[in-house]
N, C-alpha and C positions, 0 to 999 in steps of 0.2 A: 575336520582336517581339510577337505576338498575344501570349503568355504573360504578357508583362511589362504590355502593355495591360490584360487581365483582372485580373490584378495589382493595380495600381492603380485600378481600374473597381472591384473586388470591396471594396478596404480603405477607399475613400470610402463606398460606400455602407455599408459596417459598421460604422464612424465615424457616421455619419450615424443609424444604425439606437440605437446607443449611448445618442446622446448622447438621444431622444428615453424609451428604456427606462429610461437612470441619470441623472436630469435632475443638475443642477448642484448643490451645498451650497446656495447661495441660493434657487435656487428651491424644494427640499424643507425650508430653513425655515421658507420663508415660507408654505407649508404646512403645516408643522407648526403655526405657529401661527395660522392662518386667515385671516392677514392679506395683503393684496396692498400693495406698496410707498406707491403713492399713500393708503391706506388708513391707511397707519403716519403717513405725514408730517399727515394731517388730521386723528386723534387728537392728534399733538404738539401742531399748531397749537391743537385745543381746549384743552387741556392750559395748553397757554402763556398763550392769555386767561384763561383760569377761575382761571389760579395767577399771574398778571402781577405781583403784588408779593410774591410766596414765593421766598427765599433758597433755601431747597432745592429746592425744581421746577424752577428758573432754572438752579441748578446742576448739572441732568442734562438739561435743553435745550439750553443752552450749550456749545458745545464750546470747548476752552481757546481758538482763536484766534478765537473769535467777535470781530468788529468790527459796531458799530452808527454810522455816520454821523447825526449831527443836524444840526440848522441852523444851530447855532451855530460852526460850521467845528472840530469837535472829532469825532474820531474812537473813540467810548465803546470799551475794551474789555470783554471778558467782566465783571473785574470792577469796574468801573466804570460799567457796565451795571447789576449787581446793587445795587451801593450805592445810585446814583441810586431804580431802581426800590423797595426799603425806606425809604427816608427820602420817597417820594413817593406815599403809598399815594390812590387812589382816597376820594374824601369819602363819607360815608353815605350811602348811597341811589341811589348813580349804578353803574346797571349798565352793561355793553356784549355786543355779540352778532355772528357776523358776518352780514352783509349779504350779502356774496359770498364765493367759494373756490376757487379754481382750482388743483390742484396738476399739474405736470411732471415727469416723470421722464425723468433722463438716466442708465442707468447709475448708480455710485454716488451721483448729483448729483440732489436735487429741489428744483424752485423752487417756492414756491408766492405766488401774487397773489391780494389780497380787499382788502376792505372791511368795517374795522369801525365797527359804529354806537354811537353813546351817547348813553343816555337818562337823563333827570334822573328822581329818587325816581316825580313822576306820572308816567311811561313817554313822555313826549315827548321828542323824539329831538333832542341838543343840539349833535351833533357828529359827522362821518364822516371817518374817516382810511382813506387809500389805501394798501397795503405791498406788498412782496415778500420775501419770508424765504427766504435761502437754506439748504440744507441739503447734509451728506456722511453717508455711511454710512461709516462707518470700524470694524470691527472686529462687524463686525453689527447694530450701533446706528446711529440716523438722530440729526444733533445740529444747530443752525441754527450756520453760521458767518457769515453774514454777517443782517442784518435795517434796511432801510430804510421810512419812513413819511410820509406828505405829510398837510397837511388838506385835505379837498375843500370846495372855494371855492364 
């Protein structure tokens, strides 16, 4: 009985020893590339505003089952999403930035909540919209599948 105790006593703790020595594929990616999870998701999100009416950045944002809820009781998908977004492009002179940024990480799953602001050509602030962008890591890529947005009143 001691034997079998040790036994088992010994294979956890060498388990245990393991997993800290040979860490995980995801973890020595993401070391390899110097990036930590939430790190990845808030490059995207820059990414997302700075490319918000580009066909192609939207298309490696987007992950195919991307759904975008609006207010108009219409459920955008990905590409629907995209179309919208090119035939709506931002008028001259109006930038946006964000305000705030919050990302979460669940496992494959990252949420991230902010606040973008938008300022007309003189830099006065015309407009703040409130989001949450959801994301999956699927295949070692981060992609938004879902993205929601309110105006702040």
């Amino acid at each position: 009985m001691k034997l079998k105790f040790y036994f088992v006593t010994y294979s956890i703790f060498f388990l245990l020893q393991t997993s800290f020595i040979f860490p995980s594929s995801s973890q020595t990616s993401n070391k390899k590339n110097g990036k930590n999870e939430k790190q990845q998701i808030i490059d995207l999100e820059n990414k997302w505003l700075s490319d918000l009416h580009n066909v192609v950045s939207l298309d490696t944002i987007l992950a195919p089952d991307f759904i975008h809820p609006v207010s108009q009781e219409i459920f955008l998908t990905k590409t629907q999403h995209i179309n919208w977004a090119k035939s709506h492009p931002l008028p001259a002179g109006i930038t946006q930035k964000f305000d705030t940024l919050q990302v979460r990480i669940y496992g494959n799953v990252g949420i991230a909540n902010g606040i973008v602001e938008t300022f007309d050509p003189n830099g006065k602030s015309i407009r703040k919209s409130i989001f949450t962008d959801v994301f999956v890591k699927r295949y070692g890529k981060w992609q938004a599948v879902n993205a929601q947005e309110n105006v702040v009143q």
